[in-house]
ZAKOL-596273 format. One record per residue: residue in one letter; residue number from 0; x, y, z of N, C-alpha, C, O in turn. Coordinates in steps of 0.001 Angstrom, whole numbers, plus 500000, padded with zeros to 6 digits. Example, Ala and Ser with C-alpha at 12.3 -4.5 7.8 and 13.67 -1.06 7.14 Angstrom:
BEGIN
<pt "A",0,<513190,494310,507800>,<512300,495500,507800>,<513200,496700,507800>,<514236,496681,508465>>
<pt "S",1,<512850,497750,507080>,<513670,498940,507140>,<512900,500030,507870>,<513409,501138,508039>>
# end
This chain:
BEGIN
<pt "X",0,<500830,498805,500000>,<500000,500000,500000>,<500868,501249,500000>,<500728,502205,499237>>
<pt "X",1,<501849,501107,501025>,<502492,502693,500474>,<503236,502685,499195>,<503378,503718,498541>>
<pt "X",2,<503819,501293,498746>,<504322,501913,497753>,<503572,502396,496722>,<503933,503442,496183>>
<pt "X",3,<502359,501689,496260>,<500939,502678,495585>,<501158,503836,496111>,<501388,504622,495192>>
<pt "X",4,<501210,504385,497189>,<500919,505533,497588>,<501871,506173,496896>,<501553,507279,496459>>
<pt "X",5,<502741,505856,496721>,<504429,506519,496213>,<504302,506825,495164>,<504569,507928,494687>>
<pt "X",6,<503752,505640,494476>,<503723,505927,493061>,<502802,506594,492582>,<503038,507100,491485>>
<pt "X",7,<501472,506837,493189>,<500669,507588,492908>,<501233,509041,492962>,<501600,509636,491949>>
<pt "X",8,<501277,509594,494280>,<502846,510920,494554>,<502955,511211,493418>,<502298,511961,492696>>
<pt "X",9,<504376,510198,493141>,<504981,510012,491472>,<504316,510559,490163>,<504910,511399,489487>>
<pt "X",10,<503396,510205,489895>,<502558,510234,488831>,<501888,511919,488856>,<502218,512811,488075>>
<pt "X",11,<500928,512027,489920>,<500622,513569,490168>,<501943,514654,489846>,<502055,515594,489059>>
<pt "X",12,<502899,514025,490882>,<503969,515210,490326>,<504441,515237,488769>,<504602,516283,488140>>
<pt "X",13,<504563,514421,488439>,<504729,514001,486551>,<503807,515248,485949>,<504228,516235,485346>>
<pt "X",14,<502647,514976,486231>,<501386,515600,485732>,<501651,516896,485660>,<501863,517477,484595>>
<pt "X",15,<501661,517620,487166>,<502126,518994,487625>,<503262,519493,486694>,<503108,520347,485822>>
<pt "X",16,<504463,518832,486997>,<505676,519204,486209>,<505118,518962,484596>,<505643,519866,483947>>
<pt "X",17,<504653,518498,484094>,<504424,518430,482348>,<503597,519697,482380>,<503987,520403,481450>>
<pt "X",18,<502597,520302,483068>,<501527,521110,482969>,<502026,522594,483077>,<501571,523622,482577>>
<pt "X",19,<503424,522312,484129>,<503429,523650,484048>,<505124,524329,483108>,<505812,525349,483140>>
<pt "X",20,<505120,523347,482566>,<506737,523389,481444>,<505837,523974,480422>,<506140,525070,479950>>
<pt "X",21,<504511,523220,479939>,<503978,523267,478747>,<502988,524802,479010>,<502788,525437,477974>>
<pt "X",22,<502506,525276,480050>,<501620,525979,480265>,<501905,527048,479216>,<501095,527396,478357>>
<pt "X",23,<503338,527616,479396>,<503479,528905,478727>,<503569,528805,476821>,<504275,529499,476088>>
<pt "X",24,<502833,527972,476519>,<502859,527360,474917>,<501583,527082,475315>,<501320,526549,474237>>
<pt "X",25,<500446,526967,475990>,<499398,526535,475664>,<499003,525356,476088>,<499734,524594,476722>>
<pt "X",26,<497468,525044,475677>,<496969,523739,476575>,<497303,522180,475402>,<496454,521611,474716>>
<pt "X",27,<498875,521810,475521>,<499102,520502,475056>,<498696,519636,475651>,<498426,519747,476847>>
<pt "X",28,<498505,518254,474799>,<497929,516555,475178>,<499296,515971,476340>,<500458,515846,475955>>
<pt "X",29,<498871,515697,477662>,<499243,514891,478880>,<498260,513781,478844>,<497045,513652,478991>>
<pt "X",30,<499424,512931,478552>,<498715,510936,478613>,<499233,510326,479070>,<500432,510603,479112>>
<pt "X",31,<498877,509314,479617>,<499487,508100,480019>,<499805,506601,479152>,<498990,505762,478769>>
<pt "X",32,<500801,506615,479057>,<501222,505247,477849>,<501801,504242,478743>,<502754,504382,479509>>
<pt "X",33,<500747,502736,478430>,<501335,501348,479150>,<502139,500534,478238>,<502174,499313,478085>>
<pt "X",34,<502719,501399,477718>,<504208,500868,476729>,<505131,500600,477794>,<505060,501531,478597>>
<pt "X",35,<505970,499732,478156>,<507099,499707,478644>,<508472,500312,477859>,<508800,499855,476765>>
<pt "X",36,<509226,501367,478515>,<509844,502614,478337>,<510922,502475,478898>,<510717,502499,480112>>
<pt "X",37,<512378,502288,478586>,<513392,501797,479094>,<514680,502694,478147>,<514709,502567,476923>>
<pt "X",38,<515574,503475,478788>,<516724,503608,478852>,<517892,503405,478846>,<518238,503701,479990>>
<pt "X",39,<518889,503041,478220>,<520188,502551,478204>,<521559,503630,478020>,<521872,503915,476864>>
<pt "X",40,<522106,504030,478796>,<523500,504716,478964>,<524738,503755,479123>,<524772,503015,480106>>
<pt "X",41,<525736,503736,478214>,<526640,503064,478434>,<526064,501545,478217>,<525318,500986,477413>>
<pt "X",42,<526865,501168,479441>,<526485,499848,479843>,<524467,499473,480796>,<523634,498601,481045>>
<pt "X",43,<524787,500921,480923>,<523487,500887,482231>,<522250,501218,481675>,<522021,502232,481016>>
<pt "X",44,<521359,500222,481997>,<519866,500716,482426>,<519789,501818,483536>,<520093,501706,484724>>
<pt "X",45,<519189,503183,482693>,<519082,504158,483613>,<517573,504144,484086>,<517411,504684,485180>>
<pt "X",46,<516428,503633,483481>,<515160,503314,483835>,<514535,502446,483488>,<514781,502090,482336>>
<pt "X",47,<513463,501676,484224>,<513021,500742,483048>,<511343,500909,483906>,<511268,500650,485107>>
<pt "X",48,<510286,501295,483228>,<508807,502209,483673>,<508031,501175,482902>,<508515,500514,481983>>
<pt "X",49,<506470,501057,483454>,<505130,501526,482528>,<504466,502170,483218>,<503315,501784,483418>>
<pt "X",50,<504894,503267,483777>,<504512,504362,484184>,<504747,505555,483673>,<504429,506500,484394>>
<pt "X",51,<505384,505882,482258>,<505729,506775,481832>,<504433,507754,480807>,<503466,507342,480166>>
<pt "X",52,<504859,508887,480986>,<503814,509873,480001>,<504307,510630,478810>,<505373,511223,478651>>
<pt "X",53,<503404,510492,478102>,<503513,511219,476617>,<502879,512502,477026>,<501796,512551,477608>>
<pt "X",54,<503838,513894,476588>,<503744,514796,477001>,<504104,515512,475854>,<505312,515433,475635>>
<pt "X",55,<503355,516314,474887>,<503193,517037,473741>,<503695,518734,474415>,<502931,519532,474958>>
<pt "X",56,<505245,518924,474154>,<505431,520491,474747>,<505685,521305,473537>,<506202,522420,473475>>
<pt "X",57,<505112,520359,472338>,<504698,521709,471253>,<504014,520596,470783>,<503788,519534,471363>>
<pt "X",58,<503599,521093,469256>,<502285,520417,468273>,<503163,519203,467664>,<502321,518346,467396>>
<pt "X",59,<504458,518698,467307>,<504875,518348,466599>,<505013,516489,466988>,<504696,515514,466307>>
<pt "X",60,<505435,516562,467942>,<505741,515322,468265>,<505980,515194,470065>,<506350,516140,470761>>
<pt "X",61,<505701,513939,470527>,<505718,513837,472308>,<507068,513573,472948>,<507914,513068,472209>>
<pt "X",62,<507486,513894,474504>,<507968,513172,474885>,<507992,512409,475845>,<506937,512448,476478>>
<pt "X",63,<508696,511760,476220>,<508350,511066,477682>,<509147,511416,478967>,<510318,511290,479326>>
<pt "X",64,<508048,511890,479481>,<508623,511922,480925>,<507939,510988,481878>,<506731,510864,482078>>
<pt "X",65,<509286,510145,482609>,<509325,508935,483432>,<509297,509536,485065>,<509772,510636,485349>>
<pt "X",66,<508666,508632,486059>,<508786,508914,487218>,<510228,508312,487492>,<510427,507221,486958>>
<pt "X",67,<511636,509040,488508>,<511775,508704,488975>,<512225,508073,489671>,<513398,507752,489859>>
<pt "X",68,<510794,507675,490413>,<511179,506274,490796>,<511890,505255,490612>,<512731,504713,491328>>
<pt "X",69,<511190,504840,488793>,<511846,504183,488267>,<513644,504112,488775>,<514038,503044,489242>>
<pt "X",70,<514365,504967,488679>,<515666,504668,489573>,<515817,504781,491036>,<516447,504017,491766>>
<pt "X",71,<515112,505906,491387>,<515289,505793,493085>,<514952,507069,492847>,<515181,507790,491876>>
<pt "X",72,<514047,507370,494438>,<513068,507999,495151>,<512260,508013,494581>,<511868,507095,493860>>
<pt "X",73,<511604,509423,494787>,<509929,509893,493440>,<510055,511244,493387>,<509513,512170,493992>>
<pt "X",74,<510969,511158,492449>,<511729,513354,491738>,<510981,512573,490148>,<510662,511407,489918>>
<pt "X",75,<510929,513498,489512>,<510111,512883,488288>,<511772,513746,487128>,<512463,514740,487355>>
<pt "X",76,<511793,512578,485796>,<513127,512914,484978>,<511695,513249,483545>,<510555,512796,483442>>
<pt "X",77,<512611,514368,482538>,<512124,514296,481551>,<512938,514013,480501>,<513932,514672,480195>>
<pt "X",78,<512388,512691,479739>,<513531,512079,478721>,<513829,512194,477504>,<512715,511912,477065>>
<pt "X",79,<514356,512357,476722>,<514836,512234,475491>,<516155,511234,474943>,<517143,510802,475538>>
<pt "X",80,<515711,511098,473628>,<516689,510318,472853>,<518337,510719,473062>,<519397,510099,473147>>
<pt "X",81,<518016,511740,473084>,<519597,512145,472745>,<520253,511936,473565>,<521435,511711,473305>>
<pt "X",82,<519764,511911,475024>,<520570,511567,476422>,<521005,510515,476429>,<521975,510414,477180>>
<pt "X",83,<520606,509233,475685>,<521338,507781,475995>,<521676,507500,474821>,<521322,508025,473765>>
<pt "X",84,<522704,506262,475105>,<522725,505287,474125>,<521769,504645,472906>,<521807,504662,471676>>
<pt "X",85,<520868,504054,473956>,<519740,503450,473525>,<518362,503871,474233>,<518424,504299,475385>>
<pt "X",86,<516948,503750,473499>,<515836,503659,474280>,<515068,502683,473642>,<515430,502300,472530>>
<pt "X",87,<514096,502230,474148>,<513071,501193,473661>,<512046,501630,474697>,<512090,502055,475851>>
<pt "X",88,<510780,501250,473493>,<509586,501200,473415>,<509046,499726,473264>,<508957,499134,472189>>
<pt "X",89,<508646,499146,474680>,<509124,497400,475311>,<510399,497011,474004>,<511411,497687,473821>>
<pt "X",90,<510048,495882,473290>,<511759,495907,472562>,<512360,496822,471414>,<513525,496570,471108>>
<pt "X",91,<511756,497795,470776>,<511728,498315,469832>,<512792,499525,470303>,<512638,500208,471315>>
<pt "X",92,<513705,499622,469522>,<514755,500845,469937>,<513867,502179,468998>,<513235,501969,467963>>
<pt "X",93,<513972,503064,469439>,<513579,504318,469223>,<514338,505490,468601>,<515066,506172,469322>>
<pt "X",94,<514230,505711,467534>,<515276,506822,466918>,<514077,508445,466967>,<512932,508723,466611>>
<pt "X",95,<515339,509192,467693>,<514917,510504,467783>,<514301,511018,468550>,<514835,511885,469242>>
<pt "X",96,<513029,510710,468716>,<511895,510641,469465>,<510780,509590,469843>,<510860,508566,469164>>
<pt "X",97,<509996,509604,470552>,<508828,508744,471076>,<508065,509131,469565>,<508293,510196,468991>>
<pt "X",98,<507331,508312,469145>,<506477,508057,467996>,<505111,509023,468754>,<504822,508986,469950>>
<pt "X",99,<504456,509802,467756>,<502731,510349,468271>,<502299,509396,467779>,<502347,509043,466601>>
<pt "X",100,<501473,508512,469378>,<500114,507744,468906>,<498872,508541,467855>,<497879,507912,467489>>
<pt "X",101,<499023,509460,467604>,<497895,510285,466618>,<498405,510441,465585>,<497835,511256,464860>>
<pt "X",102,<499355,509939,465167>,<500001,510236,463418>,<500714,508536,463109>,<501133,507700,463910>>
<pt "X",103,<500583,508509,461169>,<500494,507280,461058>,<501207,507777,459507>,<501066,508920,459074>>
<pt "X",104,<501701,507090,459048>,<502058,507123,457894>,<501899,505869,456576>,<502379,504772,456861>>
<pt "X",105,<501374,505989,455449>,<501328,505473,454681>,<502084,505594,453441>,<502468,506712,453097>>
<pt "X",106,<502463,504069,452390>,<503356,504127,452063>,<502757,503815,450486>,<502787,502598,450304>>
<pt "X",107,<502392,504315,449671>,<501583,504083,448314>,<502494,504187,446867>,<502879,505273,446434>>
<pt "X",108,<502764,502941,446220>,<503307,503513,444880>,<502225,504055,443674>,<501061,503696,443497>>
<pt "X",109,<502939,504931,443002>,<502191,505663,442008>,<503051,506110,440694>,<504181,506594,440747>>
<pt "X",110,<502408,505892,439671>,<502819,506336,438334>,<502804,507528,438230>,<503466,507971,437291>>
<pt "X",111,<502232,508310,438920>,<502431,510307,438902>,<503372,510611,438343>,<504008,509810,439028>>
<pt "X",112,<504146,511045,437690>,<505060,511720,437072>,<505551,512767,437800>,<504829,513764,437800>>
<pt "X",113,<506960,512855,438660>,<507383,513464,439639>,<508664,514127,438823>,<509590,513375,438520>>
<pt "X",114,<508722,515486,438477>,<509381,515852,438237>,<510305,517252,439050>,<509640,518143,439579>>
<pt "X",115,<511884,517317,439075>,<512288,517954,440059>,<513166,519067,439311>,<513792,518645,438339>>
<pt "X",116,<513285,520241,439577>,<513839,521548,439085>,<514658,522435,439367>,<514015,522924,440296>>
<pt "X",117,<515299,522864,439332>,<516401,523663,439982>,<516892,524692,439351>,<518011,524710,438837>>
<pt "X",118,<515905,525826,439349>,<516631,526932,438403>,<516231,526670,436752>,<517004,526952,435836>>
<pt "X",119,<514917,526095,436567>,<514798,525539,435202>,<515356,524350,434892>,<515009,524026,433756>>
<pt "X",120,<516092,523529,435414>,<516843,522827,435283>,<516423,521480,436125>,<516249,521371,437339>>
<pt "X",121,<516297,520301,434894>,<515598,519383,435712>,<516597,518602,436321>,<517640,518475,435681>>
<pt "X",122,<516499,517998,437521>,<517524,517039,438141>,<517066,515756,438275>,<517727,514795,438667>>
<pt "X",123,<515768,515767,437896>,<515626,514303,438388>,<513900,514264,437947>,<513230,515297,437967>>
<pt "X",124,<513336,512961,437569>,<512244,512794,436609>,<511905,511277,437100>,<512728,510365,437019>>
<pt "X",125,<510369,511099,437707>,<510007,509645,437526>,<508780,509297,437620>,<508028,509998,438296>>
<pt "X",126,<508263,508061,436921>,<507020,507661,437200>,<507040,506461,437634>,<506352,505690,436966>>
<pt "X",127,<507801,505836,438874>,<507947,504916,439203>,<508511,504980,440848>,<509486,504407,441335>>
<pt "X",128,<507715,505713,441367>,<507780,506254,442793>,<506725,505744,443895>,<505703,505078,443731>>
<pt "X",129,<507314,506282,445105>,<506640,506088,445975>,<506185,506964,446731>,<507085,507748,447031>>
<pt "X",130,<504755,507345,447414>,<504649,508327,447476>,<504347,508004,449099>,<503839,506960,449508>>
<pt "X",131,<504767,509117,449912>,<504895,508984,451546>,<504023,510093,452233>,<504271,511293,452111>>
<pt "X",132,<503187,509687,452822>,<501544,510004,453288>,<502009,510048,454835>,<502343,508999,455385>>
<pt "X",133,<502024,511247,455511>,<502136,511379,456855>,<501344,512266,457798>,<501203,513353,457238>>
<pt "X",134,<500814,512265,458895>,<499587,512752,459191>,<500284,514118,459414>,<501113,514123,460324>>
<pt "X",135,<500116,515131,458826>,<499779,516509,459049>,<501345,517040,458220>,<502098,517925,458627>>
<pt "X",136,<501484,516356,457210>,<503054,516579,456831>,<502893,516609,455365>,<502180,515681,454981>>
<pt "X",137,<503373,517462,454316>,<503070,517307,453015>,<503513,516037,452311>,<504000,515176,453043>>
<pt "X",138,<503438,515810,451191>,<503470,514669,450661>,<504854,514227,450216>,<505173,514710,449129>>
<pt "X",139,<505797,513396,450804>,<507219,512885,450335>,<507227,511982,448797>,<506842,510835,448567>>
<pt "X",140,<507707,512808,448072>,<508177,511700,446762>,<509351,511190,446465>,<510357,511754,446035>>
<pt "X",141,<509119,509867,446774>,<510220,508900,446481>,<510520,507966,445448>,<509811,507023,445097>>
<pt "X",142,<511933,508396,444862>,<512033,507851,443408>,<513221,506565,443444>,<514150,506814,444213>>
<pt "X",143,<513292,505535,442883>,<514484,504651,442627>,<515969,505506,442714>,<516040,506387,441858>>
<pt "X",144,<516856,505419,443376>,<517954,505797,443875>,<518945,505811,442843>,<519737,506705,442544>>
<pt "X",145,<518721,504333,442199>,<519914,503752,441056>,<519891,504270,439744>,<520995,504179,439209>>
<pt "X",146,<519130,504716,439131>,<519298,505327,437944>,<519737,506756,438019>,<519231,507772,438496>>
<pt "X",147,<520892,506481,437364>,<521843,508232,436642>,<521810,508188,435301>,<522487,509054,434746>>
<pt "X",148,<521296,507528,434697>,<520935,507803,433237>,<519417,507219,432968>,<518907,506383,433713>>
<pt "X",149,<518686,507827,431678>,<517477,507765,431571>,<517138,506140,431806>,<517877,505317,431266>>
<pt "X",150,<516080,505725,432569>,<516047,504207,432607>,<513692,504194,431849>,<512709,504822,432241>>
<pt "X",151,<513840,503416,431024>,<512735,503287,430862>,<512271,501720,431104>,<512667,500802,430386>>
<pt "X",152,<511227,501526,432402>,<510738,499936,432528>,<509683,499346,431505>,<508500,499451,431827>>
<pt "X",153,<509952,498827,430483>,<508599,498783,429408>,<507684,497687,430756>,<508174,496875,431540>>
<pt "X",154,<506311,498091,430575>,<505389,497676,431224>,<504469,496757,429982>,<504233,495557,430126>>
<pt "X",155,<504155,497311,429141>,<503368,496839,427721>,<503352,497350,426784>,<503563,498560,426694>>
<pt "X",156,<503044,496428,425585>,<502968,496621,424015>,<501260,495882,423431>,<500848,494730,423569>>
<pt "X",157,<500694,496899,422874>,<499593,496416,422285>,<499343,496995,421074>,<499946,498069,421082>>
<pt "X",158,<498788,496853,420069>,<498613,497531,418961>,<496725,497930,419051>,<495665,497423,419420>>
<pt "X",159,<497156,498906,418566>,<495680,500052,418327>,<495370,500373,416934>,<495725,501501,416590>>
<pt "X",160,<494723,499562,415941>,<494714,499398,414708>,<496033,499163,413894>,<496444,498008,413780>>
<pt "X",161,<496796,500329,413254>,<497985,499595,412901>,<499190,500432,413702>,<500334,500691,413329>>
<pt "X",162,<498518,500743,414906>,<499679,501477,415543>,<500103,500499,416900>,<499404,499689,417509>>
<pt "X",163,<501207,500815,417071>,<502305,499886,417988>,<501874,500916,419514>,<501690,502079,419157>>
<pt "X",164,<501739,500782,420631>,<501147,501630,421556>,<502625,500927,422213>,<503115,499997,421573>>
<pt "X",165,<503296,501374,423452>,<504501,500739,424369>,<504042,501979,425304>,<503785,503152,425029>>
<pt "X",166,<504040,501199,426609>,<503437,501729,428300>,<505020,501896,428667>,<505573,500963,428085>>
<pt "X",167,<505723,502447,429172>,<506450,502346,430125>,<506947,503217,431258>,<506731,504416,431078>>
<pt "X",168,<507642,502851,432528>,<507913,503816,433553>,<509387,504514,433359>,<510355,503914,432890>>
<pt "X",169,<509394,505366,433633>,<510845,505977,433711>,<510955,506814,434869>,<510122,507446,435519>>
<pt "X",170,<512655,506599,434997>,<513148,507250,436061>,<514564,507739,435928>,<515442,506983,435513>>
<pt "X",171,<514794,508916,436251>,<516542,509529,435914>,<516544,510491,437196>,<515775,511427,437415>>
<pt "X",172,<517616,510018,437997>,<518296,511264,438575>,<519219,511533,438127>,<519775,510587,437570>>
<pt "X",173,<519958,512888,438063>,<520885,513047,437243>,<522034,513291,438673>,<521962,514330,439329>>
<pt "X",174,<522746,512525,438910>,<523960,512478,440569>,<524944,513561,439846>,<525913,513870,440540>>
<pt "X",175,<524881,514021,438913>,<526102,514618,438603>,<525698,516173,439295>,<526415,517152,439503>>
<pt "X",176,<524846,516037,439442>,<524403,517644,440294>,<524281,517738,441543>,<523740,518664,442147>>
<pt "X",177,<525012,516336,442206>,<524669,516313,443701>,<526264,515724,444335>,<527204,515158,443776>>
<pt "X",178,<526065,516096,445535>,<527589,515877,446331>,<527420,515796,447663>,<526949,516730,448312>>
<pt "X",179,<527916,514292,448357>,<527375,513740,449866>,<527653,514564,450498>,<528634,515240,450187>>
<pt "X",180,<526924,514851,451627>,<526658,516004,452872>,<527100,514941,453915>,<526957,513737,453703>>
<pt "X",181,<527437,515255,454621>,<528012,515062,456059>,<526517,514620,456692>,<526411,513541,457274>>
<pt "X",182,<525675,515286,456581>,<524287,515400,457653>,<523239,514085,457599>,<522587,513655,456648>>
<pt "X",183,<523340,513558,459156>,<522483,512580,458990>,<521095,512515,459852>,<521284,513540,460506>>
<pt "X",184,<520028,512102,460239>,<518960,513018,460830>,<518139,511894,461252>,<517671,511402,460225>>
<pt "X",185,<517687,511167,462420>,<516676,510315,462759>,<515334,510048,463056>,<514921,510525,464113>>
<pt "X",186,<514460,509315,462283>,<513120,509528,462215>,<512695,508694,463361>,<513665,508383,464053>>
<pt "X",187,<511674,508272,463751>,<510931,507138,464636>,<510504,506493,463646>,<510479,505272,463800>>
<pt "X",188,<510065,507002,462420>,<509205,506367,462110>,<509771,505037,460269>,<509416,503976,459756>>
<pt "X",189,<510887,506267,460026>,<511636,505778,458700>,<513227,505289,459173>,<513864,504578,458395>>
<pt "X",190,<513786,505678,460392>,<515319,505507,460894>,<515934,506754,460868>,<515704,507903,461244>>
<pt "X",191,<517120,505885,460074>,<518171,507041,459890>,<518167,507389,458663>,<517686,506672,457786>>
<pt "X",192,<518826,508801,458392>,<518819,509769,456709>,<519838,510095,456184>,<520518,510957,456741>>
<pt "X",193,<520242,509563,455045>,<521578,510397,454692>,<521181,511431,453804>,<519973,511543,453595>>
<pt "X",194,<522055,512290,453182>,<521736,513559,452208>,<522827,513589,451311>,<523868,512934,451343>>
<pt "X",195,<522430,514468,450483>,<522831,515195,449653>,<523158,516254,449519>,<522538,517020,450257>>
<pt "X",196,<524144,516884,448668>,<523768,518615,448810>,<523386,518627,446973>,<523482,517650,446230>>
<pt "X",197,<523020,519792,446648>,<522735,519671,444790>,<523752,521078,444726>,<523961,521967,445550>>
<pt "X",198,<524225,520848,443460>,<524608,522275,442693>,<524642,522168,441478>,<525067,521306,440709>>
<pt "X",199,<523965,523497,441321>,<523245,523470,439740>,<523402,524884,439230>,<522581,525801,439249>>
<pt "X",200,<524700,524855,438750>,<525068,526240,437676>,<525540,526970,438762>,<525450,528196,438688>>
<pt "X",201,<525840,526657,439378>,<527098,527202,440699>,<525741,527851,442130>,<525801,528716,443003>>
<pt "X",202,<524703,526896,441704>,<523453,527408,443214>,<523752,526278,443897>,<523838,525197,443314>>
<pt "X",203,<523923,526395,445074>,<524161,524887,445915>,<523264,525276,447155>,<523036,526324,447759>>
<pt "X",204,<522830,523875,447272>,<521231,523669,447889>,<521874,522669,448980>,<522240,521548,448627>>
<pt "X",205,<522045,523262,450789>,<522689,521721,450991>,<521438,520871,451703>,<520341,521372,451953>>
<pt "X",206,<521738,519774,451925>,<520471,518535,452220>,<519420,518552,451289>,<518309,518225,451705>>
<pt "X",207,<519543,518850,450179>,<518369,518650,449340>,<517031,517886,449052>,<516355,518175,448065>>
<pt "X",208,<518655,515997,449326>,<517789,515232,449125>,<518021,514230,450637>,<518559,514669,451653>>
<pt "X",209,<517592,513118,450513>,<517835,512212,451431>,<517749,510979,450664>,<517482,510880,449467>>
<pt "X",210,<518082,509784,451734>,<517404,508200,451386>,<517779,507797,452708>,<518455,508411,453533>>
<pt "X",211,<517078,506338,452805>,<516808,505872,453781>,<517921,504280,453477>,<517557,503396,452701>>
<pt "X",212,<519021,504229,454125>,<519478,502879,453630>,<519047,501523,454381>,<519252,500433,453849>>
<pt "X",213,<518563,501619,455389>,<517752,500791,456208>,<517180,501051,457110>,<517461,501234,458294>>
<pt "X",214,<515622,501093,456064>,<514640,501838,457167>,<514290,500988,458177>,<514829,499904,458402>>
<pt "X",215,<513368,501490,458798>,<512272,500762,459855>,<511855,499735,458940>,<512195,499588,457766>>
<pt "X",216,<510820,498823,459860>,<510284,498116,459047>,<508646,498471,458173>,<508171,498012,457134>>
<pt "X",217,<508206,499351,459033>,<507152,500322,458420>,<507099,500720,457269>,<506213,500654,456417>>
<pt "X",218,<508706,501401,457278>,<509001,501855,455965>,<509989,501361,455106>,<510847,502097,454620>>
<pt "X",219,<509900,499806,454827>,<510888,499056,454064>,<510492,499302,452448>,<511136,499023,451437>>
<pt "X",220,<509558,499752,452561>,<509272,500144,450360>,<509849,501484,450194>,<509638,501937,449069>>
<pt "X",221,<510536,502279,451003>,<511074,503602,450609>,<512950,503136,450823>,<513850,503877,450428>>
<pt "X",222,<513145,502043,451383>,<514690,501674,450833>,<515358,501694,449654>,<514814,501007,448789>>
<pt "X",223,<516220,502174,449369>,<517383,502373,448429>,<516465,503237,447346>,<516475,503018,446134>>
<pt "X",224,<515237,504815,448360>,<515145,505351,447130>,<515150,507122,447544>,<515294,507597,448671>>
<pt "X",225,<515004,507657,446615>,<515559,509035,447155>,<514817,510098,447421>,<513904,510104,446596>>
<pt "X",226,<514719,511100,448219>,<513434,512185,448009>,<514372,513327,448287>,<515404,513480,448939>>
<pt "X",227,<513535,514121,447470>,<513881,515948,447397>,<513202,516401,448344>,<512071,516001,448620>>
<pt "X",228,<514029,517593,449153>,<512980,518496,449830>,<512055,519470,449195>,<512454,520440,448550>>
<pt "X",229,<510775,519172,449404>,<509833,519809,448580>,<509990,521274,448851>,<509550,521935,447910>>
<pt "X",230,<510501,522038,449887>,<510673,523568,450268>,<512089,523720,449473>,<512342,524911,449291>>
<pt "X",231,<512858,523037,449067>,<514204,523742,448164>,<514490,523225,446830>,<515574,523225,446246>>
<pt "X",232,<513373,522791,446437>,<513640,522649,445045>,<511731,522664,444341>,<510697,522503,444990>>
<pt "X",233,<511891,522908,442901>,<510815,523225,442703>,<510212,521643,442032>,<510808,520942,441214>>
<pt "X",234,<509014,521401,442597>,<508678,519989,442500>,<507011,520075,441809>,<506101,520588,442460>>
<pt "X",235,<506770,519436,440273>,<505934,519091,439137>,<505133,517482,439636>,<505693,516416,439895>>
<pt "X",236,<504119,517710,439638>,<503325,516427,439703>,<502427,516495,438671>,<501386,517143,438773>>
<pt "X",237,<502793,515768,437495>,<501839,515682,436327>,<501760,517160,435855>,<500819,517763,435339>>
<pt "X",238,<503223,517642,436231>,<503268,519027,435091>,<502486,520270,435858>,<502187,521379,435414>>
<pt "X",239,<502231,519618,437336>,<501560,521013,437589>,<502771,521246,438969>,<503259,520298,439583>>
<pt "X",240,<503042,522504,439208>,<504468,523320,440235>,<503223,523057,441267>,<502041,523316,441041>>
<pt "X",241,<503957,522291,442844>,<503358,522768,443717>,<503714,523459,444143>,<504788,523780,443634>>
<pt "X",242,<503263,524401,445451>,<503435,525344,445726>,<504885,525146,447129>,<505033,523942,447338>>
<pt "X",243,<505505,525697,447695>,<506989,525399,448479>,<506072,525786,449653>,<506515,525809,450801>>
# end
């Protein structure tokens, strides 16, 4: 019974402390998640909870703050990735951040015709992409990685009276306009990112692009392929400019 009592303590103060970090930003989502939530520094387990809370201290994404307890007394810790080694979500290691239970991502291929620009200047062209659907996030287009020269996939041949009709997909990035960046960046939800920088007629754009060389398993159909940032380069879907 007291230690309930303790942990209850525990939990209220959690509450308090998330309520009043977040107060001055407004009224963010305080939850409780029966995920088991565990820590690794070094060699050491620095916590291991299912008592921990998802605590939204802006719109974007949560974090967790653990009682505690979990190591000794009942002072409440607020956690992040970056502090350890490792974290897991029960066995699942965690890149970056705690995942929002309210956002989900989907992973759809499409023949759209994705074309990419730079100053008039196209860098890269495909209809053999994937297109990446994320809740409250614009739309990621992802193209085959491996082609630096024009690649066309014939799909079909039929004839239409005496004409020869041929379907096919194509895809070209052109790498000669791009040069590896140092910068690498971790998702929860895709892993880890490498980049690119582009230069095109002496404009250099750095992180332009990314790929994913081994994603999550969520996102294993966007492996070995590449996406532009839609805010630094000018990006055509079926010939129409969206907007940056």
């Amino acid at each position: 019974m007291a230690q309930r009592n303790a942990t209850n303590s525990s939990n209220a103060d959690l509450i308090e402390l998330a309520r009043s970090l977040t107060a001055a930003n407004g009224s963010l989502k305080i939850e409780p998640t029966y995920r088991r939530v565990r820590g690794q520094f070094d060699t050491h387990w620095l916590f291991d909870t299912t008592s921990a809370y998802h605590v939204w201290e802006h719109p974007y994404y949560p974090q967790y703050y653990v009682p505690l307890a979990a190591i000794e007394g009942y002072w409440i810790v607020r956690e992040e990735a970056v502090d350890h080694d490792a974290w897991y979500e029960e066995d699942q290691p965690i890149y970056g951040h705690p995942k929002d239970p309210y956002k989900r991502i989907d992973i759809l291929p499409s023949s759209r015709r994705i074309t990419i620009k730079v100053g008039g200047v196209v860098v890269a062209e495909s209809t053999l992409n994937m297109f990446l659907f994320e809740t409250m996030l614009r739309t990621r287009y992802y193209m085959p990685k491996t082609a630096s020269k024009p690649c066309f996939i014939l799909l079909a041949t039929y004839d239409v009276g005496s004409a020869a009709v041929i379907e096919a997909d194509m895809v070209q990035i052109k790498w000669q306009y791009t040069t590896a960046s140092s910068t690498m960046s971790l998702c929860p939800y895709k892993g880890t990112a490498e980049y690119y920088n582009l230069n095109v007629n002496g404009t250099e754009i750095k992180n332009a692009l990314w790929w994913y060389r081994y994603p999550t398993h969520e996102s294993a159909p966007i492996a070995g392929m590449a996406c532009f940032y839609n805010e630094k380069v000018d990006v055509f879907v079926d010939g129409v400019k969206e907007e940056k």
